[in-house]
C-alpha positions as protocol buffer text, in pm:
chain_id: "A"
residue {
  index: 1
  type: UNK
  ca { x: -7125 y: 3787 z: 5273 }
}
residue {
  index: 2
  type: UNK
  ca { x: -7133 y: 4131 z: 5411 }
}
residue {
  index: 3
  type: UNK
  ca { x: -6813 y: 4104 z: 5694 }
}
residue {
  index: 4
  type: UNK
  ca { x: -6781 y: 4401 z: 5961 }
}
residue {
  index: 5
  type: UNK
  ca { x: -6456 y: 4291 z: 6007 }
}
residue {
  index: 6
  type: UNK
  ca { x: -6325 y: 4309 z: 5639 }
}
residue {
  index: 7
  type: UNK
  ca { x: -6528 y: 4659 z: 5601 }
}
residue {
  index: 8
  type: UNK
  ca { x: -6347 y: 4762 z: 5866 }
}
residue {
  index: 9
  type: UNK
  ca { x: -5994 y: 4701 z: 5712 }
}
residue {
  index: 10
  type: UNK
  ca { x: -6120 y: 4846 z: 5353 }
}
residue {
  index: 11
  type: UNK
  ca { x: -6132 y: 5170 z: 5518 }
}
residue {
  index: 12
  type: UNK
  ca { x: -5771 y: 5177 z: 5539 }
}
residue {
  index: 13
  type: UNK
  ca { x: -5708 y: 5287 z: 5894 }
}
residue {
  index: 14
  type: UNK
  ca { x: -5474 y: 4976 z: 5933 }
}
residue {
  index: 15
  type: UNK
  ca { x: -5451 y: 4730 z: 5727 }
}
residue {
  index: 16
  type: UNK
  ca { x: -5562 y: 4323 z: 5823 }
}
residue {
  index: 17
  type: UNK
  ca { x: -5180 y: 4237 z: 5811 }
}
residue {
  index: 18
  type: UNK
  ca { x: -5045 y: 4539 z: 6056 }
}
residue {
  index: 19
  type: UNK
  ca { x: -5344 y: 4459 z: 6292 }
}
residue {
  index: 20
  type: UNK
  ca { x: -5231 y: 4099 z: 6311 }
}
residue {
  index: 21
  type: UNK
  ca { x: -4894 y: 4150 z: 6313 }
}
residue {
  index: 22
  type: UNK
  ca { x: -4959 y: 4370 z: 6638 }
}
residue {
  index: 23
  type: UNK
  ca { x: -5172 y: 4115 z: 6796 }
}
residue {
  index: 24
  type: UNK
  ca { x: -4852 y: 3851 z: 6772 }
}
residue {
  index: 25
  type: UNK
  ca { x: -4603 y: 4057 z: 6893 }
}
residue {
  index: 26
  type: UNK
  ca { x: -4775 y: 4146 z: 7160 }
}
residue {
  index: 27
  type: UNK
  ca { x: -4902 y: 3854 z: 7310 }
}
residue {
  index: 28
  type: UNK
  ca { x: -4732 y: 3782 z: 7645 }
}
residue {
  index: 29
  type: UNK
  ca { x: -4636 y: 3400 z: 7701 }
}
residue {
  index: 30
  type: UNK
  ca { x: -4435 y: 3213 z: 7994 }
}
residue {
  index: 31
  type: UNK
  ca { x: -4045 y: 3238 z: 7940 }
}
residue {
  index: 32
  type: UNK
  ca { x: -3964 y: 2876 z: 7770 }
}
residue {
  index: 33
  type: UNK
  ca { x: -3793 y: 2708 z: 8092 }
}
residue {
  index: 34
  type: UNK
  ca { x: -4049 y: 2827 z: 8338 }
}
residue {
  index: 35
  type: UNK
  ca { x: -4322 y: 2699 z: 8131 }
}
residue {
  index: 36
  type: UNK
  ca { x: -4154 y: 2334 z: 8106 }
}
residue {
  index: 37
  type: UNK
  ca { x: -4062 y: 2303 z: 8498 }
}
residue {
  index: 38
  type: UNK
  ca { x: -4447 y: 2419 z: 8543 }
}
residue {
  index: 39
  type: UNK
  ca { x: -4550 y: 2128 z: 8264 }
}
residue {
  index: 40
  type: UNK
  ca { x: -4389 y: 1895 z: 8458 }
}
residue {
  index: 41
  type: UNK
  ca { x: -4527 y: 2021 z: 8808 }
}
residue {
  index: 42
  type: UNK
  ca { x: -4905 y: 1984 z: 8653 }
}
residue {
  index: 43
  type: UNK
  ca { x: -4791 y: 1665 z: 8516 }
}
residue {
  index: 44
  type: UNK
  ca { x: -4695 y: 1547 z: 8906 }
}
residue {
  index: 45
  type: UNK
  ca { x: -5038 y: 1703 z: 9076 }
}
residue {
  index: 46
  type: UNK
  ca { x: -5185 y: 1491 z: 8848 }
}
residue {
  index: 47
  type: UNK
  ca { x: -5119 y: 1130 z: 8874 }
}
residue {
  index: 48
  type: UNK
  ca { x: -5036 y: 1219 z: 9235 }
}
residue {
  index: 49
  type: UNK
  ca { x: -5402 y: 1252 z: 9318 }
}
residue {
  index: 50
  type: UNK
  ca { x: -5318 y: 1620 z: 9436 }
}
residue {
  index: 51
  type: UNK
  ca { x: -5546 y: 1928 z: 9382 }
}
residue {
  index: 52
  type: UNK
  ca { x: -5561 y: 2026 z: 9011 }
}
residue {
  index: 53
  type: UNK
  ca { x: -5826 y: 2228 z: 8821 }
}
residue {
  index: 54
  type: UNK
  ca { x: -6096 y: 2265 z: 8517 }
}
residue {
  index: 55
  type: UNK
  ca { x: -6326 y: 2534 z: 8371 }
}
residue {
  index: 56
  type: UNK
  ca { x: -6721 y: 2437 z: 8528 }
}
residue {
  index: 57
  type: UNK
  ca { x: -6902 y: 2223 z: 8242 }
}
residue {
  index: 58
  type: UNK
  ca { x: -7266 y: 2259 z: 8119 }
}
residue {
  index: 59
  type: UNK
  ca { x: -7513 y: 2566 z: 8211 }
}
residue {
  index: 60
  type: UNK
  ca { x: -7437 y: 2715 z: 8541 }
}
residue {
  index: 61
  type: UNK
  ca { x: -7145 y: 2445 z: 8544 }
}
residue {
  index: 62
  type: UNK
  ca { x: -7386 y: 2160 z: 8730 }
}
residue {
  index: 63
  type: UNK
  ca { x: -7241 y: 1934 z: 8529 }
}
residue {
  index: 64
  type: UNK
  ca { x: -6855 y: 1955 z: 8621 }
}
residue {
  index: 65
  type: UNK
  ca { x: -6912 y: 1632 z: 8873 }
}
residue {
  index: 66
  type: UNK
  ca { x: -6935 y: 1435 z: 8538 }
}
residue {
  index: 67
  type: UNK
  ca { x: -6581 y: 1535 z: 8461 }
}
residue {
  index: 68
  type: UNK
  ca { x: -6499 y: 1474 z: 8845 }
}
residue {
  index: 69
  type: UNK
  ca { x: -6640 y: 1107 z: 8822 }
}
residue {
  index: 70
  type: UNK
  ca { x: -6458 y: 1092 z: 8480 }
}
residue {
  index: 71
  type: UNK
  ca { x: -6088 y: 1145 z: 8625 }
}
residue {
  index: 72
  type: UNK
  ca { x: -6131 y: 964 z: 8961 }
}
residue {
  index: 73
  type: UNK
  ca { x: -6190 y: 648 z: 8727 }
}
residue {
  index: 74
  type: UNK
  ca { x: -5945 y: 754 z: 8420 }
}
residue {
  index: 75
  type: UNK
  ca { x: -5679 y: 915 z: 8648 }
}
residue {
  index: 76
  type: UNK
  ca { x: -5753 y: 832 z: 8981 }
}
residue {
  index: 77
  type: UNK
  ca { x: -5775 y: 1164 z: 9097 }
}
residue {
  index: 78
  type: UNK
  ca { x: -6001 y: 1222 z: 9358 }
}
residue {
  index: 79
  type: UNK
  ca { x: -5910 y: 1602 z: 9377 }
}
residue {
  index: 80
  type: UNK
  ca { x: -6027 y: 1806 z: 9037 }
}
residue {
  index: 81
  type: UNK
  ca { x: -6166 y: 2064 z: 9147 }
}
residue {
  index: 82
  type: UNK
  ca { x: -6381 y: 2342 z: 8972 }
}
residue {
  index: 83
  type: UNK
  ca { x: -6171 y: 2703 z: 8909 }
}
residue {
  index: 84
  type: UNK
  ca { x: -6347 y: 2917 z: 9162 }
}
residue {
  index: 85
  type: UNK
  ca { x: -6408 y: 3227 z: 8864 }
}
residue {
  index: 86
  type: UNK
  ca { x: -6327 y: 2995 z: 8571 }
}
residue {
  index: 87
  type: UNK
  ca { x: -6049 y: 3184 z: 8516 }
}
residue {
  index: 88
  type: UNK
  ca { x: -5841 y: 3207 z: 8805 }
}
residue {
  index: 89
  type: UNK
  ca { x: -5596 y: 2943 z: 8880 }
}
residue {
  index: 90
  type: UNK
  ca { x: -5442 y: 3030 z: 8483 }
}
residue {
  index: 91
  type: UNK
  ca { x: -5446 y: 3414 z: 8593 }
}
residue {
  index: 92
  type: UNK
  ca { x: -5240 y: 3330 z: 8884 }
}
residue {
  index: 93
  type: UNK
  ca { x: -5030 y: 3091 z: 8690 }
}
residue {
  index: 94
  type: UNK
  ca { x: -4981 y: 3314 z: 8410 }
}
residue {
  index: 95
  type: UNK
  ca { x: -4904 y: 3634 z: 8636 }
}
residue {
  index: 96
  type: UNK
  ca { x: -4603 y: 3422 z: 8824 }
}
residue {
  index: 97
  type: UNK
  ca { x: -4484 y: 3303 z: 8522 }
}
residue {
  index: 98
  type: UNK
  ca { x: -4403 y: 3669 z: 8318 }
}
residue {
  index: 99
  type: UNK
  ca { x: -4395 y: 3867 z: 8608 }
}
residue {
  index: 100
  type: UNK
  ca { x: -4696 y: 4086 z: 8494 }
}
residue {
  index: 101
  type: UNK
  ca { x: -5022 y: 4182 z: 8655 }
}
residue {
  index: 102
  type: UNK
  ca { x: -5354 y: 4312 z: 8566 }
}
residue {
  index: 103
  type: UNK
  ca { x: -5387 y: 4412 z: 8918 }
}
residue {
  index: 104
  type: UNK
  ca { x: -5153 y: 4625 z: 9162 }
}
residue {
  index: 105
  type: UNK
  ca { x: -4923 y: 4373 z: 9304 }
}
residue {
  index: 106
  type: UNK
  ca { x: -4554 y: 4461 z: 9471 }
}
residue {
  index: 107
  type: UNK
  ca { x: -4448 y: 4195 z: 9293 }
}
residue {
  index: 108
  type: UNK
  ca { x: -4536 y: 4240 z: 8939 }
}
residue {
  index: 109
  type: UNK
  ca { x: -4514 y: 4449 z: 8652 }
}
residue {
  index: 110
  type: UNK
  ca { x: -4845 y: 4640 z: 8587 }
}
residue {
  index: 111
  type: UNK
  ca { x: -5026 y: 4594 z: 8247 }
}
residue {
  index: 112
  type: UNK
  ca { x: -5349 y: 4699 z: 8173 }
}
residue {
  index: 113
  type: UNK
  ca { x: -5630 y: 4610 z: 7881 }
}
residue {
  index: 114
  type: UNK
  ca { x: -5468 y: 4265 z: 7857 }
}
residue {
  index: 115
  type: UNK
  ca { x: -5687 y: 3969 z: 7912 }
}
residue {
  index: 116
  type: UNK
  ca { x: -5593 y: 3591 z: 7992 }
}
residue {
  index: 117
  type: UNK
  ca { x: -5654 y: 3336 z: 7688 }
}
residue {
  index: 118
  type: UNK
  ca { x: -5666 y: 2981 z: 7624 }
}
residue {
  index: 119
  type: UNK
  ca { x: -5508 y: 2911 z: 7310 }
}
residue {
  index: 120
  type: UNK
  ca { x: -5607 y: 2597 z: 7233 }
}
residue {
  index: 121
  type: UNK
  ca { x: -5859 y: 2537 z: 7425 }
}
residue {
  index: 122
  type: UNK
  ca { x: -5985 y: 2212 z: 7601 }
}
residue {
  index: 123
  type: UNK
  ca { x: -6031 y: 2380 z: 7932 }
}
residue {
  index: 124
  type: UNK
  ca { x: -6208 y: 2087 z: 8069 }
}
residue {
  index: 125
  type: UNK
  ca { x: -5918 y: 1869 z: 8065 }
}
residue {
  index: 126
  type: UNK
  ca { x: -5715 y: 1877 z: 8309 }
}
residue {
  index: 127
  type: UNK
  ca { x: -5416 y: 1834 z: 8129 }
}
residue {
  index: 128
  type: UNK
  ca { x: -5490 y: 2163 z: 7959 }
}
residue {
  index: 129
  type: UNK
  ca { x: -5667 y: 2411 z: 8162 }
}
residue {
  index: 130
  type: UNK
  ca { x: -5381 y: 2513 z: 8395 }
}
residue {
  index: 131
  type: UNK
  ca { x: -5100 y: 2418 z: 8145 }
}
residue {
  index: 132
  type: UNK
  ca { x: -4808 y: 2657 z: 8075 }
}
residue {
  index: 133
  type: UNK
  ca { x: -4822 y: 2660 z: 7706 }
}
residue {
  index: 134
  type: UNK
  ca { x: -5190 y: 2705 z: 7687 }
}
residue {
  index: 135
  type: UNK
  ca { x: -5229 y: 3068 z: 7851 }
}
residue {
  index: 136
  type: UNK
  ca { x: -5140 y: 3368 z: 7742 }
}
residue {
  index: 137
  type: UNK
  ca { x: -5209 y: 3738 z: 7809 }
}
residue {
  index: 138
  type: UNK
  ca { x: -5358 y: 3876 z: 7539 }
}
residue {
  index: 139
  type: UNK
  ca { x: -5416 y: 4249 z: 7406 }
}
residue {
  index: 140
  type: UNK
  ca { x: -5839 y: 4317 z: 7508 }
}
residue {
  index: 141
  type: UNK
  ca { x: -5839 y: 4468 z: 7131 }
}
residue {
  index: 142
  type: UNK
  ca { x: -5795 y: 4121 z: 6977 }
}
residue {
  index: 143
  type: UNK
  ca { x: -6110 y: 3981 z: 7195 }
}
residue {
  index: 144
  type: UNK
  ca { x: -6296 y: 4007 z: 6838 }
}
residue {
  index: 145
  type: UNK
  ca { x: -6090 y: 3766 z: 6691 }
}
residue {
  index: 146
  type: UNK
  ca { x: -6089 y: 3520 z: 6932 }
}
residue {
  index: 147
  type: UNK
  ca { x: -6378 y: 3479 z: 7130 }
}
residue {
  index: 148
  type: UNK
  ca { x: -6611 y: 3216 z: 7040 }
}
residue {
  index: 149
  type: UNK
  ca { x: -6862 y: 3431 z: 6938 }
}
residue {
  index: 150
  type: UNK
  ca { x: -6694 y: 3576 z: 6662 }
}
residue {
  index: 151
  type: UNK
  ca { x: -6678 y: 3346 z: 6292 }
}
residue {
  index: 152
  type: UNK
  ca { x: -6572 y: 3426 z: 5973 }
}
residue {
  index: 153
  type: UNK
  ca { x: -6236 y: 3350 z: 5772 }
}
residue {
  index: 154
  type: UNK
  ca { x: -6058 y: 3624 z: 5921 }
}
residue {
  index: 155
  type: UNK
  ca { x: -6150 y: 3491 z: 6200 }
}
residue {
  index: 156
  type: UNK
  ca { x: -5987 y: 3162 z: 6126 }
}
residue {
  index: 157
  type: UNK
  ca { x: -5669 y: 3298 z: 5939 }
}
residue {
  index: 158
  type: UNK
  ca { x: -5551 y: 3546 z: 6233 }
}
residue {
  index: 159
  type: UNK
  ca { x: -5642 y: 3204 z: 6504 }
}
residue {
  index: 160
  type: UNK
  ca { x: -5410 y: 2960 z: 6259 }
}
residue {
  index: 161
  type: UNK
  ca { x: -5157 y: 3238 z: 6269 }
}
residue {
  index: 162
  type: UNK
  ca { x: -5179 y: 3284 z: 6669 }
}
residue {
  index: 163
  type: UNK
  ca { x: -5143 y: 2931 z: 6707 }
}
residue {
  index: 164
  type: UNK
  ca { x: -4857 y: 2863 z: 6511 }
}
residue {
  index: 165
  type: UNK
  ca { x: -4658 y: 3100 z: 6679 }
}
residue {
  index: 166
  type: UNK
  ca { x: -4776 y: 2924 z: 7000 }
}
residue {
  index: 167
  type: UNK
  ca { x: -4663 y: 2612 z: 6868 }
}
residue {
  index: 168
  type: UNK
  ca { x: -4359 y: 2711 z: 6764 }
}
residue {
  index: 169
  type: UNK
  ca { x: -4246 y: 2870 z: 7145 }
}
residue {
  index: 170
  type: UNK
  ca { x: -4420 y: 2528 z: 7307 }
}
residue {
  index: 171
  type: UNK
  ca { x: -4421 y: 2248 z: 7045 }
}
residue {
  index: 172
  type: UNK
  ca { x: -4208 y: 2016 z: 7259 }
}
residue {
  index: 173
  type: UNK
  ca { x: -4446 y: 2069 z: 7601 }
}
residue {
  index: 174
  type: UNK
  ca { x: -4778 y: 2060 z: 7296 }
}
residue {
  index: 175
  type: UNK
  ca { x: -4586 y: 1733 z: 7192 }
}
residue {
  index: 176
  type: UNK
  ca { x: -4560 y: 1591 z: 7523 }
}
residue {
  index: 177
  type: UNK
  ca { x: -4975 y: 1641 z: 7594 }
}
residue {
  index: 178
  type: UNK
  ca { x: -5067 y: 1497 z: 7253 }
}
residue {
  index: 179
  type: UNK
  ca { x: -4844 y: 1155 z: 7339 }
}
residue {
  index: 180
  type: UNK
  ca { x: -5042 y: 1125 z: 7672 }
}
residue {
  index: 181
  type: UNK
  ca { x: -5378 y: 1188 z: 7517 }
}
residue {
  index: 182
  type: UNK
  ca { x: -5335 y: 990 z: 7240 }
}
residue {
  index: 183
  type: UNK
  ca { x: -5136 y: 679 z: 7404 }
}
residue {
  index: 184
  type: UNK
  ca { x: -5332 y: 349 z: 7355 }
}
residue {
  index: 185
  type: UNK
  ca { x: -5355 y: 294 z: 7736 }
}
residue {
  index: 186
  type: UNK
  ca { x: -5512 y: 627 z: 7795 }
}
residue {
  index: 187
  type: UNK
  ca { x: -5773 y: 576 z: 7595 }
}
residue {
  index: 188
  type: UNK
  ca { x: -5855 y: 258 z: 7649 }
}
residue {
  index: 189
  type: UNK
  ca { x: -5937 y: 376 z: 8020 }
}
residue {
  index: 190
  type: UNK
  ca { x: -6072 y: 660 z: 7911 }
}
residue {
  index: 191
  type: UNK
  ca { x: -6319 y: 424 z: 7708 }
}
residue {
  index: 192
  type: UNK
  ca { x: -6363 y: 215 z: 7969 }
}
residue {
  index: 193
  type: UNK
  ca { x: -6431 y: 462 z: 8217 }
}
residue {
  index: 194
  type: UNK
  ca { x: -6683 y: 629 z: 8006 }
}
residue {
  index: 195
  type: UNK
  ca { x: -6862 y: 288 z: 7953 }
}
residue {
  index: 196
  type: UNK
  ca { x: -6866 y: 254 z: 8335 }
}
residue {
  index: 197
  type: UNK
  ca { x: -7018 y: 605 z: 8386 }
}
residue {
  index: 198
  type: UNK
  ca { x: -7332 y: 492 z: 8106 }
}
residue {
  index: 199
  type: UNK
  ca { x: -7373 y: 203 z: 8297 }
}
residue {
  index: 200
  type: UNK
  ca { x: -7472 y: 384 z: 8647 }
}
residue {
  index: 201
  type: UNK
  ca { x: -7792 y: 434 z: 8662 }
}
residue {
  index: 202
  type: UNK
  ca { x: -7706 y: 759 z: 8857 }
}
residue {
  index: 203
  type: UNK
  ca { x: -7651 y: 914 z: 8546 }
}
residue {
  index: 204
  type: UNK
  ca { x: -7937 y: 999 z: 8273 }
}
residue {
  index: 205
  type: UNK
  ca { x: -7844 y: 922 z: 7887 }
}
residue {
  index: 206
  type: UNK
  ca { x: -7821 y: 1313 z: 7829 }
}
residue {
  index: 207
  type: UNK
  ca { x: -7566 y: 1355 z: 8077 }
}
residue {
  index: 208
  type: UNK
  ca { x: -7380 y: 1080 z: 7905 }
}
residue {
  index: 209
  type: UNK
  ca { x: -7425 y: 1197 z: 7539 }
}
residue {
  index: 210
  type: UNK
  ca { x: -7337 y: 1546 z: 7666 }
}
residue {
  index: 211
  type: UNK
  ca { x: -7006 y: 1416 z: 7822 }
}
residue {
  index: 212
  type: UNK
  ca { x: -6902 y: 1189 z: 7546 }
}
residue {
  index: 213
  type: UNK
  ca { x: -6968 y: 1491 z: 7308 }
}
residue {
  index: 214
  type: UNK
  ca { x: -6711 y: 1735 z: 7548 }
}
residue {
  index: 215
  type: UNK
  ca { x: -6483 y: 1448 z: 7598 }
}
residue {
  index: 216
  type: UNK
  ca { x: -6412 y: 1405 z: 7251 }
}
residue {
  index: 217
  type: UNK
  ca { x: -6379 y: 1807 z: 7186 }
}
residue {
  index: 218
  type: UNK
  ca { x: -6126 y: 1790 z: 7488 }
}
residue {
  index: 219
  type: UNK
  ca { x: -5913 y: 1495 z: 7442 }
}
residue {
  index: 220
  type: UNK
  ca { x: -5837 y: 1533 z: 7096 }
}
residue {
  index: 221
  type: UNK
  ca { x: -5458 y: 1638 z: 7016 }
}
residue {
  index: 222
  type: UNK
  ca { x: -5394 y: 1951 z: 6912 }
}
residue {
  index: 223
  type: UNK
  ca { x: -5292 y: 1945 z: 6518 }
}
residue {
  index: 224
  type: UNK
  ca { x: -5174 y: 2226 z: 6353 }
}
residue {
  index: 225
  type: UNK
  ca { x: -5193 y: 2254 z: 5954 }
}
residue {
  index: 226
  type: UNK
  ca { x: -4866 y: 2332 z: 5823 }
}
């Protein structure tokens, strides 16, 4: 397997390990005890029935109202709305929460060729998308080693890495999501709920396959491999 990546190291400019380790330590995350008091905020909105947010699903994202019917019957949240950009409810959240800004702001520290990441994923649940422990800023020079284009086991050695540090700065917030997903109650409803959406006739048998399929990418708890 010829692997641009690997050539790239072999020509000893920097090696894998000195690229990674640079890619850690300078990830930017939430300071611990904002991040929790911001868990428990997004925990609130939730069952509240206030306004919370998730990425747009399917092409063009004309399929984020299945996700919409799924929580007002799961969660009873009428108010899920889709992130205008994708993107921007966890830049704002991540900007307030370290005090940096990719843009000029009064209020913030400026940083530039950072990007906002997902760590883990699951941005259509909205348990996830806006949560504290689940965006970072990110150095743009790791985008090839995390962006769901790229593949490869470098690839997959430098992700386990990055999310075992993440872990290890959130694991009692990560701990705390995996309980709710993965209590019996939750899904049951979230069985039920889905059995109830394949039973309206409003919806086709694609858009129900499609949603199971996402549903059980983003409700599964995050497990990492010691």
């Amino acid at each position: 397997m010829r692997d641009s990546y690997l050539r790239f190291f072999s020509e000893g400019y920097i090696s894998k390990e000195q690229f990674f380790e640079f890619g850690l330590k300078e990830t930017i995350y939430a300071p611990a005890d904002k991040a929790a008091m911001e868990w428990n905020h997004l925990k609130q909105r939730i069952t509240s029935d206030e306004t919370v947010y998730i990425r747009g699903f399917g092409r063009d994202a004309n399929g984020t109202y299945l996700f919409q019917e799924l929580y007002k019957g799961l969660l009873g949240n009428q108010n899920v709305q889709k992130d205008s950009t994708n993107n921007d409810k966890p830049t704002k959240l991540i900007r307030d929460l370290t005090g940096y800004s990719k843009i000029k702001s009064a209020k913030h520290r400026p940083i530039r060729n950072y990007q906002v990441s997902h760590i883990f994923g699951r941005t259509k649940n909205v348990y996830a998308f806006t949560a504290p422990w689940n965006i970072v800023y990110m150095p743009k020079i790791l985008d090839p080693f995390t962006g769901h284009e790229a593949k490869g086991d470098i690839i997959d050695e430098y992700t386990l890495l990055f999310q075992k540090q993440s872990y290890e700065r959130f694991s009692s917030l990560i701990d705390d999501f995996n309980k709710i997903i993965s209590a019996n109650t939750f899904q049951e409803k979230l069985k039920h709920t889905l059995g109830l959406l394949a039973e309206n006739a409003t919806y086709s048998n694609e858009d129900i396959n499609k949603l199971t399929k996402a549903i059980n990418d983003e409700f599964k708890p995050i497990e990492i491999p010691r």
